[in-house]
Structure formats: C-alpha cells, structure tokens
C-alpha positions as a printed NumPy array, in Angstrom:
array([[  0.   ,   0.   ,   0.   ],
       [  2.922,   2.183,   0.547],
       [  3.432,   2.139,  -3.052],
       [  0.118,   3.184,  -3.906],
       [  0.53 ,   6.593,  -1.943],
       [  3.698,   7.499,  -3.173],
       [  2.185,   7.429,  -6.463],
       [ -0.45 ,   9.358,  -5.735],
       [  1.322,  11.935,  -4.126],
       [  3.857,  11.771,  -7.295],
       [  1.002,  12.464,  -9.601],
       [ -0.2  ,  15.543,  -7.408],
       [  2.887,  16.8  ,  -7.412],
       [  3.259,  16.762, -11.403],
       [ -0.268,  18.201, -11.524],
       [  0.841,  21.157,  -9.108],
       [  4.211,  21.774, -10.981],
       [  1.731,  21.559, -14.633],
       [ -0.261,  23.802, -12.969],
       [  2.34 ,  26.531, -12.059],
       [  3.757,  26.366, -15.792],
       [  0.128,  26.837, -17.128],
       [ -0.273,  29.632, -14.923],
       [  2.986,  31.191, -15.896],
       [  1.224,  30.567, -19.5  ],
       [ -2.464,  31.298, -19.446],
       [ -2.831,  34.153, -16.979],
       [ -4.221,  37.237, -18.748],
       [ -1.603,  39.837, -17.152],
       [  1.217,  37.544, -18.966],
       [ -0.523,  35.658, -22.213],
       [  2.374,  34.335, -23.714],
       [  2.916,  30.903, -24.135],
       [  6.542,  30.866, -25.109],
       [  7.187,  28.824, -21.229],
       [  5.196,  25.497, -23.089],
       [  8.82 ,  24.406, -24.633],
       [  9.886,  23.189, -20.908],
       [  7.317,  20.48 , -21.663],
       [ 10.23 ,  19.242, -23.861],
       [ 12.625,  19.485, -21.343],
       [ 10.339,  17.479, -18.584],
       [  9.987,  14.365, -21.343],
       [ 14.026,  14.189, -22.037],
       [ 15.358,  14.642, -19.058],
       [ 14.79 ,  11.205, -17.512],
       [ 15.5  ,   9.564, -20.922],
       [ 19.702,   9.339, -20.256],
       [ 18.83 ,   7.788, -17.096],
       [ 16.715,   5.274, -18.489],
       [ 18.944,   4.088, -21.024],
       [ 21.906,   3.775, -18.504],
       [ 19.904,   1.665, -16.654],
       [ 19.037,  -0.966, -19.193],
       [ 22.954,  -0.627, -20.835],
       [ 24.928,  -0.748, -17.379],
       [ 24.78 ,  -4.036, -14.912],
       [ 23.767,  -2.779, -11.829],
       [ 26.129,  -5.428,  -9.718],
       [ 29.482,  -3.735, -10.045],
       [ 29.549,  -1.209,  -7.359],
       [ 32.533,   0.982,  -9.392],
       [ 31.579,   4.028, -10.965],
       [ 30.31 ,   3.375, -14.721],
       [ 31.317,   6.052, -17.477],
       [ 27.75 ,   5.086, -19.067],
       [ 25.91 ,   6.098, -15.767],
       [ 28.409,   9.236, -15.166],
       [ 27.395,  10.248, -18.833],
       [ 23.654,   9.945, -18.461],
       [ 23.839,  12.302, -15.178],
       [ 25.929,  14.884, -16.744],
       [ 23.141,  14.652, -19.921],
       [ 20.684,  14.826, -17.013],
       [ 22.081,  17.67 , -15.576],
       [ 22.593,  19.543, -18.917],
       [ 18.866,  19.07 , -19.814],
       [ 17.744,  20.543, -16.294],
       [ 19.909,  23.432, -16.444],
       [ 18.443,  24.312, -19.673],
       [ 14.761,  23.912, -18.148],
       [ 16.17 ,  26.198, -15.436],
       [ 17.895,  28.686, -18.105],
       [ 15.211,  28.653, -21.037],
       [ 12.726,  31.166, -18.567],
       [ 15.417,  33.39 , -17.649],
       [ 16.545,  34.018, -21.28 ],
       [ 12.995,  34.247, -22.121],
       [ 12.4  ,  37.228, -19.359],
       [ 15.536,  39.247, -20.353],
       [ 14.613,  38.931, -23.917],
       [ 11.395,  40.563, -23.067],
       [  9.539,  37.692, -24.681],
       [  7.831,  36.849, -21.265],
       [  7.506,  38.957, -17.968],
       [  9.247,  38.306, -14.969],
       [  6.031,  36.905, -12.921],
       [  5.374,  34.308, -15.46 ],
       [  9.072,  33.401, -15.071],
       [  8.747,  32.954, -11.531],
       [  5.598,  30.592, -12.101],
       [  7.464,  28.537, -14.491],
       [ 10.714,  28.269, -11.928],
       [  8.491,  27.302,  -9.73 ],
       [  6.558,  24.777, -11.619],
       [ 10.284,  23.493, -12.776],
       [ 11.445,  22.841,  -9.115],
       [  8.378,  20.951,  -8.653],
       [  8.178,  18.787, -11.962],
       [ 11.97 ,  17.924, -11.633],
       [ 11.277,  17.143,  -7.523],
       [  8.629,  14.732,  -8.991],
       [ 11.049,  13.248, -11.351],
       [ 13.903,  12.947,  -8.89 ],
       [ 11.308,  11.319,  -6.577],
       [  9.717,   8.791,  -9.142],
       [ 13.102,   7.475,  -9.705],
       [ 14.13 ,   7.16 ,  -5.656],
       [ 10.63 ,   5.634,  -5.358],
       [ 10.267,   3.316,  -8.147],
       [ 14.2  ,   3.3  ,  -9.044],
       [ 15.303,   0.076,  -7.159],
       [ 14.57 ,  -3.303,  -7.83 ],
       [ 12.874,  -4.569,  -4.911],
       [  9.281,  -6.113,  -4.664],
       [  7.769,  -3.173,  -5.578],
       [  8.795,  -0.904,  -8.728],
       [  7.534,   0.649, -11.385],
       [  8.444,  -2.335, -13.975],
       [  5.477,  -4.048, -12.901],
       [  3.162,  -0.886, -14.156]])
C-alpha cells in the first residue's frame, strides 16, 4: 500500500508543478505561451537515465562512465529547463512573474522526477516495472 501513496502523491505533485507552468502561460496579465517548450525538457530529461539503466549491470559497485554520462546529460537538460525562462524574461519575450511561475513549476516537476526514480528506481518487490 505504501506504493500506492507514493504514487499518488507523485502524480499531485506533477499536476501542481503543470499547474504553475500553465499559470505562468495562461494568466491574462502575462498571455504568452513561449514557457510550453519546458514540456520538452520534462519528457528528455529522464530519458539518459533510463537508457543507462538498461545498458549498465547494476552489480558492479565501481563508478560506470555510461551512468556518469547519463547524469551529466541529465544535468545539462535541467539546467536548460532552469535557463530557457530566464533568457525568455531578459529577452522581453515573457515577464518576470510568469518566469517565476514557471521556476516554480520546474522545481516541482523535476522534484517529482527525482522522486519517481528514488521511489520506483530500485529493484525490490515493488517498482515501477510491474506498471
């Protein structure tokens, strides 16, 4: 049952971080929808990971270049998420407010993410291959 609530409270959490992008969006004081490319960045950032895990044998406790490669592509692809906003605002293409929303709604998606994978990450009885 324990894995039933985390994954409830992992799909509230995406719908609040959604929800702070689409507000950062949608609101009529900002009404630009430039922000709606980070929906890019939320689908490829767990990718790397992903295919690190199915490439890389999980039994040798050394460090793997393969994993090292898909957290520095990790890393690069969050940064960006974090970076695209900013450039956004100080190209006057959005206003600061809705860059705050979508920061916001950034720290939250990428929270989720970084929790799905601590939750549903290992291999024990319960983990998001059975799904």
């Amino acid at each position: 049952m324990a894995g039933i609530k985390a994954l409830i409270s992992l799909s509230f959490g995406g719908a609040i971080g959604l929800m702070f992008l689409m507000l950062g969006c949608a609101l009529p004081v900002y009404d630009e929808y430039w922000p709606l490319f980070l929906l890019f960045f939320y689908i490829l950032s767990p990718i790397p990971y992903c295919i690190s895990r199915r490439v890389v044998d999980d039994t040798d406790s050394a460090s793997n270049a393969c994993k090292e490669l898909a957290i520095f592509l990790t890393t690069g692809i969050v940064i960006s998420a974090f970076g695209l906003p900013i450039i956004f605002a100080r190209a006057a293409l959005i206003k600061w407010g809705a860059c705050a929303l979508v920061l916001t709604g950034n720290i939250v998606i990428f929270g989720t993410i970084l929790g799905f994978f601590l939750v549903f990450g290992s291999n024990d009885d319960f983990s998001w291959q059975q799904w």
